[in-house]
N, C-alpha and C positions, 0 to 999 in steps of 0.2 A: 590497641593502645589504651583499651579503658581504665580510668583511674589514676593514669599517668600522665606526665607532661613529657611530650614527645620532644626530642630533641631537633625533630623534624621528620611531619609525620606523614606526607608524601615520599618520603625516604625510607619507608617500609616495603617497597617492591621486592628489598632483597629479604626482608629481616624476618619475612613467616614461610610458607611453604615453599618459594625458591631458594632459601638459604637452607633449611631443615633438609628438603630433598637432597642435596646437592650432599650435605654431611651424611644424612644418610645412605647416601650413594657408598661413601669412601668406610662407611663401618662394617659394609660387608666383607672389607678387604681387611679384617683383623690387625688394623694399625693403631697405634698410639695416637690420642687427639694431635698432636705435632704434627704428624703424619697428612691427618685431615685438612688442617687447617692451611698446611703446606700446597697440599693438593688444589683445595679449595681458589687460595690465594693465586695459584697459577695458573688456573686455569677461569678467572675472572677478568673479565673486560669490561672496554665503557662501553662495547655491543650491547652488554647486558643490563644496561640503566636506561630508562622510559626517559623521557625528555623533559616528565615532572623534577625527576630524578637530579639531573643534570641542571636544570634551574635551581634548583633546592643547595646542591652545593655549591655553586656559583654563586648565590647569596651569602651562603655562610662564611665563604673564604672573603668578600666584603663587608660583613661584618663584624669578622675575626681581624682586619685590618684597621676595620674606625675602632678595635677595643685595644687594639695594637697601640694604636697614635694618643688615644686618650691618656694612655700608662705609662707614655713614650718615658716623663720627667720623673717620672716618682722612683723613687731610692731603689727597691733591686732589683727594680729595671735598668738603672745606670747603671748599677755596679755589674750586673749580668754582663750590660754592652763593654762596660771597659774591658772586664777580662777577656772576652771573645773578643775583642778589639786589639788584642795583644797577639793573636794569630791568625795569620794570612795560611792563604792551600791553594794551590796550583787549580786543582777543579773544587770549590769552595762555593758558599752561598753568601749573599747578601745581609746583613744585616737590616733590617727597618729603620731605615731613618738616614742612613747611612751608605756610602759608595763603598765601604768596606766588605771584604769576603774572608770569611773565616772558614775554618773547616767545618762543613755541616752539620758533627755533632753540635759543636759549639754557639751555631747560627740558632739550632730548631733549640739551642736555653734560651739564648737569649730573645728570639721573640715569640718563645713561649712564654716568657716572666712577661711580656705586654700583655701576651691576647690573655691572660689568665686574671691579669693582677686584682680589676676590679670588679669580678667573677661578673662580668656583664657579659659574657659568652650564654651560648644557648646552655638549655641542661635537659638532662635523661633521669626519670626519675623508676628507678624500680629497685629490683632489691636492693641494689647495690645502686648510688647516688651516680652520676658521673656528667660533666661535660666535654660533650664528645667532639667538641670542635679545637680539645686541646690539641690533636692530633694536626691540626695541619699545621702546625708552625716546624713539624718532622716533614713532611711532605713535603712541603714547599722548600725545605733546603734539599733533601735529599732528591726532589727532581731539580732544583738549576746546578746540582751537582755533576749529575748525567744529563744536560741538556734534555730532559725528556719534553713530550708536548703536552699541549694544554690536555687533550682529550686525557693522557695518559694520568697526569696529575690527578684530575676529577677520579677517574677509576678507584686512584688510589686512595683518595679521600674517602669515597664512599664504603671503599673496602676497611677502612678501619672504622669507621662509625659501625659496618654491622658489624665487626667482631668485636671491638669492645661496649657495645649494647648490646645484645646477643648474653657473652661472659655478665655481666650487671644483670641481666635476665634470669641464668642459671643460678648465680650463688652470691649471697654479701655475707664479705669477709671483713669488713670492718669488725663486726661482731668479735671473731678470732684474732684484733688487732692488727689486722692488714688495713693499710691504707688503698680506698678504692681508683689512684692512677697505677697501682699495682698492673690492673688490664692494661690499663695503656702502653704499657713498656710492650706486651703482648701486640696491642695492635699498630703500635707504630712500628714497630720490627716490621711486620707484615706490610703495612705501607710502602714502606723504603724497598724491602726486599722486591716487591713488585714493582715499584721505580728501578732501580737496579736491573731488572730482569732476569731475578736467580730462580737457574732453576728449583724441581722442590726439593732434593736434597739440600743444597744450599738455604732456601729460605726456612726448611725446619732446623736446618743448627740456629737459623737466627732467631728463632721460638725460642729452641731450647737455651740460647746464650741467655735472653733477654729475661726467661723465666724463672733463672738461677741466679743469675746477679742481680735482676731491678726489682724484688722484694721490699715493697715501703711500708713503714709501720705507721700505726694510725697516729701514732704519740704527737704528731704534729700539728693534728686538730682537737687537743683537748689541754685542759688547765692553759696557762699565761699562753697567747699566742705568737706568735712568730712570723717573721716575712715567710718563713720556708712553705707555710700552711699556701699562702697566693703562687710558690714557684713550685713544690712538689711534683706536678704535671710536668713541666718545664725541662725537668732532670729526669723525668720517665721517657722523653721524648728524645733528650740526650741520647740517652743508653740504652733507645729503640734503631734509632740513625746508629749507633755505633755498633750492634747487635749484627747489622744488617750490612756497615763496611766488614767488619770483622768476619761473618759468615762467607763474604763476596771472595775472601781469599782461603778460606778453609782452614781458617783457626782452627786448632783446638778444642773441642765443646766438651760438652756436656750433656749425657745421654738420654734416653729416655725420661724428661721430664715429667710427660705427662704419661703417666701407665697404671693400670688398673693394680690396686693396693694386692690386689690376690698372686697377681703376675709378681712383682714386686718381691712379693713374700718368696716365691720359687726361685728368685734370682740374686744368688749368691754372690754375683758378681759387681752385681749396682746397687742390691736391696740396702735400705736405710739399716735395718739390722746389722747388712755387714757392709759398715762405710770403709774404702778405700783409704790407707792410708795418706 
């Protein structure tokens, strides 16, 4: 982690040679990264986190809480809770602050627009910028959605801190005018879907949902700024929780997301050259 500000850096157990091994494992199997990530994702447990590990994110989801409360008042924090306070769901999450349960996508805006607001969250700094504790305010809805347990929740958390630090590792796409919660929609999918307990066919449609629809542009952090710049994460997390209800029933997707440009080019069926009507 030199040269960086770790987002938490005993929480590197998974993020060098046991995560690289593990993908490299699934390249020999000729899949599409969705494939991997899928794989990956299911066959990760909180067996596999040290007990630095496990303190590490048991912190963060307590200080992702005091950043929660602090932002509780400010403007699109309220406005996030009233509209998600406009819908109730039979198996629903919590809102902060609140004895109200909305449907999960809606829970992981609205106290994502907290734990975000006053960017007093931890941060990841490499190629790609990112705070990676945006991710549990998906988690956290989408486990008391499925009653999961505590262990499983931490699993989940730590599993999207390595994939979307990992993705900020490999490539910054701000550059290209991507906004960088763009991952996130990537790794909260992945979260959820491993609350959930989808299999990996299942958990890669929710890759591929989340990697074709939650595309954010940078335009939100430059010239006159905007509340949307503090919630952006917020609405990655949305439409990482919805990715991952969505997948759980076998929507419709979206194929091969991620695929090598060469493959691509051979395939007349999906290739961008020949877009589907």
């Amino acid at each position: 982690m030199t040269g960086r500000r770790s987002a938490c850096p005993t929480m590197s157990f998974l993020a060098g040679d046991e995560f690289i091994g593990r993908l490299k494992l699934q390249l020999s199997m000729k899949t599409t990264l969705a494939h991997q990530l899928a794989n990956y994702s299911t066959s990760f447990g909180f067996e596999d986190l040290s007990k630095e590990v496990v303190h590490e994110v048991k912190r963060r989801v307590t200080d992702s809480l005091g950043c929660a409360l602090g932002a509780w008042d400010e403007e699109p924090c309220a406005i996030a809770r009233k509209v998600a306070s406009d819908f109730s769901a039979k198996h629903g999450a919590t809102i902060i602050g609140t004895t109200h349960k909305a449907p999960p996508d809606w829970t992981a805006f609205a106290n994502g627009c907290c734990i975000r607001y006053f960017d007093y969250n931890d941060t990841y700094l490499s190629k790609e910028p990112a705070h990676p504790s945006d991710n549990i305010s998906a988690a956290l809805a989408a486990a008391e959605s499925v009653n999961a347990t505590g262990r499983e929740l931490i699993a989940a958390i730590a599993l999207a801190y390595e994939v979307q630090c990992r993705l900020c590792d490999a490539a910054s796409i701000r550059a290209r005018g991507w906004d960088h919660v763009t991952y996130g929609a990537f790794s909260t999918a992945l979260a959820c879907a491993r609350l959930m307990k989808l299999d990996p066919e299942k958990t890669r449609h929710a890759v591929n949902i989340a990697g074709v629809a939650c595309a954010a542009m940078r335009q939100a952090r430059v010239g006159e700024l905007s509340h949307w710049k503090g919630v952006a994460f917020a609405d990655a997390a949305r439409r990482g929780v919805y990715s991952a209800l969505l997948a759980r029933s076998l929507a419709p997707v979206p194929s091969r997301h991620f695929w090598p440009r060469e493959v691509r080019s051979q395939s007349p069926d999906d290739s961008p050259a020949h877009p589907t009507p």
